[in-house]
Structures are given as C-alpha cells and as structure tokens.
C-alpha positions in Angstrom: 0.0 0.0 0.0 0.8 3.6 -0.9 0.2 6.9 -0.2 1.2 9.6 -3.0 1.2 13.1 -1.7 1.9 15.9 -3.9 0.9 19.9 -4.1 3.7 21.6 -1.7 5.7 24.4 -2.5 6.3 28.0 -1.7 3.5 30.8 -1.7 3.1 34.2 -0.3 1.3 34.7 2.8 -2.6 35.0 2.1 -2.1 32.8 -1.1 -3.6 29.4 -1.6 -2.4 25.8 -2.3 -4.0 22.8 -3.1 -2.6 19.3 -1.5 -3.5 16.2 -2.9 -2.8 12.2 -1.4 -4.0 9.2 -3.2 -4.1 6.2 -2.0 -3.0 2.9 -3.9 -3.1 -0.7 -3.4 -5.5 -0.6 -0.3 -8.4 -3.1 -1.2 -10.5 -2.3 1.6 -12.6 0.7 3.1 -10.6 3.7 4.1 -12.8 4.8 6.9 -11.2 8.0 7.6 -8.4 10.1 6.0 -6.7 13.1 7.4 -3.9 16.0 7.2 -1.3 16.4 10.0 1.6 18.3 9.4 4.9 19.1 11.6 7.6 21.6 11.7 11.3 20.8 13.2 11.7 19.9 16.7 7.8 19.9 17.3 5.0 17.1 17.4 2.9 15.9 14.2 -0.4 18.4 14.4 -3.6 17.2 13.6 -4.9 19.8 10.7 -8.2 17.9 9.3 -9.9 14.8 9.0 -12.9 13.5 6.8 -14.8 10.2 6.9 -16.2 8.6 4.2 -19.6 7.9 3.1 -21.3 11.2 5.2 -18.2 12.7 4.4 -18.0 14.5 8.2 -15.0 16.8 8.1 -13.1 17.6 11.3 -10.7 20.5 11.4 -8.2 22.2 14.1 -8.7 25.5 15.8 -5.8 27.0 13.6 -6.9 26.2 10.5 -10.7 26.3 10.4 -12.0 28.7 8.1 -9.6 28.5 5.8 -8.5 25.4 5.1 -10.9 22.8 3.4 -10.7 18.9 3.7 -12.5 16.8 0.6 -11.9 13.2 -0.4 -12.7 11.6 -3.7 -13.9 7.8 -2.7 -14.0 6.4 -5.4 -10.4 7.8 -6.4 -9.1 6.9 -2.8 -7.7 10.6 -2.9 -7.4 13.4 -0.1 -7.1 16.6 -0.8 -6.7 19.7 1.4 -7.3 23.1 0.0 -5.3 26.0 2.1 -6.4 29.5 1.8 -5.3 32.9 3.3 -2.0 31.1 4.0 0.1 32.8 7.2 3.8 31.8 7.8 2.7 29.7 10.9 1.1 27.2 8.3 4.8 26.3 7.2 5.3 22.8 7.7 5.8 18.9 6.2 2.3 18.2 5.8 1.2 14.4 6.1 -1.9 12.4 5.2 -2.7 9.6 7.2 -5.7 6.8 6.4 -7.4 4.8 9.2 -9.3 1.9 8.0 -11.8 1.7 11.2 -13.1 4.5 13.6 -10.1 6.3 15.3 -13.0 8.1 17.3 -12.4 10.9 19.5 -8.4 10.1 18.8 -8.6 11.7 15.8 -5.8 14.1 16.4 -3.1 11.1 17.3 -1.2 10.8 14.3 0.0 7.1 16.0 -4.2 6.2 15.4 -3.5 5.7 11.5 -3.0 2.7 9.9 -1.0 4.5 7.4 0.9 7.5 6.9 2.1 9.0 3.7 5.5 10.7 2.5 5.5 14.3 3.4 5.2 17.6 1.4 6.9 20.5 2.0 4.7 23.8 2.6 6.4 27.0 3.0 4.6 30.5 3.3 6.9 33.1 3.1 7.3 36.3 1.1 
C-alpha cells in the first residue's frame, strides 16, 4: 500500500495551495483520512480529517475557516485546500488513512493505519 502526496511548494502569505494524497493498493474501506503536518523539533499536528460515506470533516482551531478537507472515494484521494495562508502554516504536511473509527483520537497521528511521505509547505514572502 501507498500513499502519494503531492501539491507543496512556496506561496506568499494570504495565497492558496492545493494538496492532494491518493491512495493505492488498499483493497479495503478507508474509513477516515486526514492531514497532519509538523515543523522541526515539534510534534505531528492534527490539521483535518474527513470520513467517508457522510463525508463528516473535522478540522483544528488553527486552521478552520480556511483550510478545506474533501476526499474523492472512489479515487481513494485526499485533498486539502489551504487558503489565506500565514507563515505559521509552514510545515511537512502528512496524510494519514485509518481503516476503522479512530473516534475521538482523531488528532493522534499514532491512530493511523498508514501514513504518507510528506510535502513540503512554506509561506513566506
């Protein structure tokens, strides 16, 4: 199994960027899939999370509002749209897939089943 992440790069603050993560070779039902990211010498951070099927969408303090969190289930693909971007968003940003309910643990990156390459985000002008 594989998790493909791609979409980083350098932007200004207040720009935008568009993250993507697709999953391969997972035959059965990714129950949740989610964004963490992490700068040096700090803890992963939980950013989002969305189940599938009713699609719920979960989202940290720092982020809400301006980041958005969709999945594609029938590409197996995450993707995380960041908006009004501020230097504190720099970071290797994650996805992670759970293939059963993580419940209210959804902010321990160690809850995943699987956890994807990460993908350098800078904001800076």
């Amino acid at each position: 199994v594989q998790l493909v992440v791609s979409g980083g790069g350098l932007v200004q603050p207040g720009g935008s960027l568009r993250l993507s993560c697709a999953a391969y070779g997972f035959t059965s039902f990714i129950y949740g899939m989610a964004w963490f990211r992490q700068v040096p010498g700090k803890e992963r951070e939980f950013v989002a999370r969305i189940l599938g099927g009713p699609f719920t969408a979960l989202y940290a303090d720092s982020v809400e509002g301006r980041f958005i969190i969709t999945r594609d289930s029938a590409k197996k693909t995450v993707y995380l749209e960041m908006a009004s971007l501020k230097p504190e968003d720099t970071a290797v940003y994650y996805c992670a897939v759970d293939l059963g309910d993580v419940g209210d643990d959804y902010w321990d990156p160690n809850q995943y089943n699987y956890c994807g390459q990460g993908t350098q985000v800078t904001v800076s002008s």
